[in-house]
PLY file of the C-alpha trace (Angstrom):
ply
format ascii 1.0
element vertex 107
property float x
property float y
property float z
element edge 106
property int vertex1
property int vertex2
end_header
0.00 0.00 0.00
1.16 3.33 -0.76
0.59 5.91 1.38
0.45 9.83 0.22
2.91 12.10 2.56
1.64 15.98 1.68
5.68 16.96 3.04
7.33 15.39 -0.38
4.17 16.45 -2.99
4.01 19.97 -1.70
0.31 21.12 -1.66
-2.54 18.09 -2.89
-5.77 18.12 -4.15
-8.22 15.29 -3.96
-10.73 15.30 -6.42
-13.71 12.57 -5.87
-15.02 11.20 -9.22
-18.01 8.87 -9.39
-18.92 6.76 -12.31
-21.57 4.79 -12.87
-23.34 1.93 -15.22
-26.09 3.61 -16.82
-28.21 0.56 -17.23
-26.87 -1.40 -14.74
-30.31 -2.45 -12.99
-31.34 -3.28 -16.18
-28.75 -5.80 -16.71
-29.44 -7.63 -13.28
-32.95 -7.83 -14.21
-32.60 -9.13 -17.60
-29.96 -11.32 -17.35
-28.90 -12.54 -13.66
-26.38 -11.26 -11.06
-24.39 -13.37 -11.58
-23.66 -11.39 -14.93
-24.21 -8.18 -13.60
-21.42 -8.91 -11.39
-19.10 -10.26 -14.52
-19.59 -6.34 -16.17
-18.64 -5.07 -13.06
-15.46 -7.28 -12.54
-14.76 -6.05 -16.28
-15.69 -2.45 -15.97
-13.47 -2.15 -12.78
-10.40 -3.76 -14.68
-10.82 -1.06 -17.56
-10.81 1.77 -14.90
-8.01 0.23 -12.88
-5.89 0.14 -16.43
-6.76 3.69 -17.09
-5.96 5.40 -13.54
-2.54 6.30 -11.94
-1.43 3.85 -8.61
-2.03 6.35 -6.17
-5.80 6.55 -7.43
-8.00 4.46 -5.19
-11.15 2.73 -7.26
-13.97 1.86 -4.91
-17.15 -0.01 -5.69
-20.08 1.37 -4.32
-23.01 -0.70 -5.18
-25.34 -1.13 -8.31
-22.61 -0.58 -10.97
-21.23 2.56 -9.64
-17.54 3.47 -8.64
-16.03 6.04 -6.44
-12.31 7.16 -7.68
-10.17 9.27 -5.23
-7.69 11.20 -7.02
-4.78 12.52 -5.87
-3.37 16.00 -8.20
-0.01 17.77 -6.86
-0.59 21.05 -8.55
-4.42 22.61 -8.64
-3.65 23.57 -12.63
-3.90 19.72 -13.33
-7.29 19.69 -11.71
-9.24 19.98 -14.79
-12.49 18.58 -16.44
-10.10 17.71 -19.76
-7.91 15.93 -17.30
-10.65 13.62 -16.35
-11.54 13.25 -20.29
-9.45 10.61 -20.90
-10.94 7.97 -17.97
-14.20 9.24 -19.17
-13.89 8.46 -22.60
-11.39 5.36 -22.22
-14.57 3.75 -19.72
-17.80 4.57 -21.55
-16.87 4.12 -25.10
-16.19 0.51 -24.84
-18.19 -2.99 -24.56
-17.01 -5.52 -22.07
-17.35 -8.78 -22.21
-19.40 -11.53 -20.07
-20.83 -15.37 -20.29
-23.92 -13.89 -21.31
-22.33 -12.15 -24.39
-21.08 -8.52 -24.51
-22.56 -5.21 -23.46
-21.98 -1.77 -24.81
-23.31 -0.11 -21.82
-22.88 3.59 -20.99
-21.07 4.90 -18.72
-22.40 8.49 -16.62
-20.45 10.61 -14.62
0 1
1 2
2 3
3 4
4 5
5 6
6 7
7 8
8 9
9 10
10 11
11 12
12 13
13 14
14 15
15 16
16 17
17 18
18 19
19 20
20 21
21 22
22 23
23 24
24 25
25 26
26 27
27 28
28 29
29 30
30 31
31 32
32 33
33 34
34 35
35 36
36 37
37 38
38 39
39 40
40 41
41 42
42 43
43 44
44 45
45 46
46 47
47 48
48 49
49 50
50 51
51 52
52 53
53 54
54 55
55 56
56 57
57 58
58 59
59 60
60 61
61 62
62 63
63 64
64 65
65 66
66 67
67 68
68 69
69 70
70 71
71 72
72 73
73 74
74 75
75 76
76 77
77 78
78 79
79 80
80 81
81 82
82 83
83 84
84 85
85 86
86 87
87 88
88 89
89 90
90 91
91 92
92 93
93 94
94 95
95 96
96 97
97 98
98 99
99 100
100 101
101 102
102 103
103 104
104 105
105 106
């Protein structure tokens, strides 16, 4: 585990970022769980591949994620900065047993 000392970054900012499965309940209900829980194994792998180490990826609950990010300098703390996770999350289709789903992704 890695653990963030302010004394050698100078002065953070944590930005909170929350995604989340558009149609996730839809999913459960048409499918099973058990697949719902297959897209969320494979969304959380995507995000994990897009995001820096120190960036902590929680699951909340019904297909949405909390991200903790850490910036150094406020001038990185930017919507365009976020772009890329944005864009690299919702504009793919992931794969599970049942087949795969293009689902969309909402901030």
């Amino acid at each position: 585990m890695t653990r963030f000392d302010k004394s050698n970054h100078g002065e953070a900012r944590f930005n909170v970022l929350m995604l989340a499965i558009t149609n996730f309940n839809d999913v459960v209900q048409s499918h099973n769980q058990h697949i719902a829980d297959e897209l969320v194994i494979a969304v959380s792998e995507k995000i994990n591949h897009l995001v820096r180490p120190l960036v902590i990826v929680s699951y909340c609950e019904d297909g949405q994620f909390t991200l903790i990010l850490v910036q150094p300098n406020i001038e990185n703390c930017t919507t365009e900065c976020y772009g890329r996770l944005y864009d690299g999350v919702g504009l793919k289709s992931y794969g599970a047993s049942a087949g795969f789903f293009c689902t969309p992704i909402s901030p």
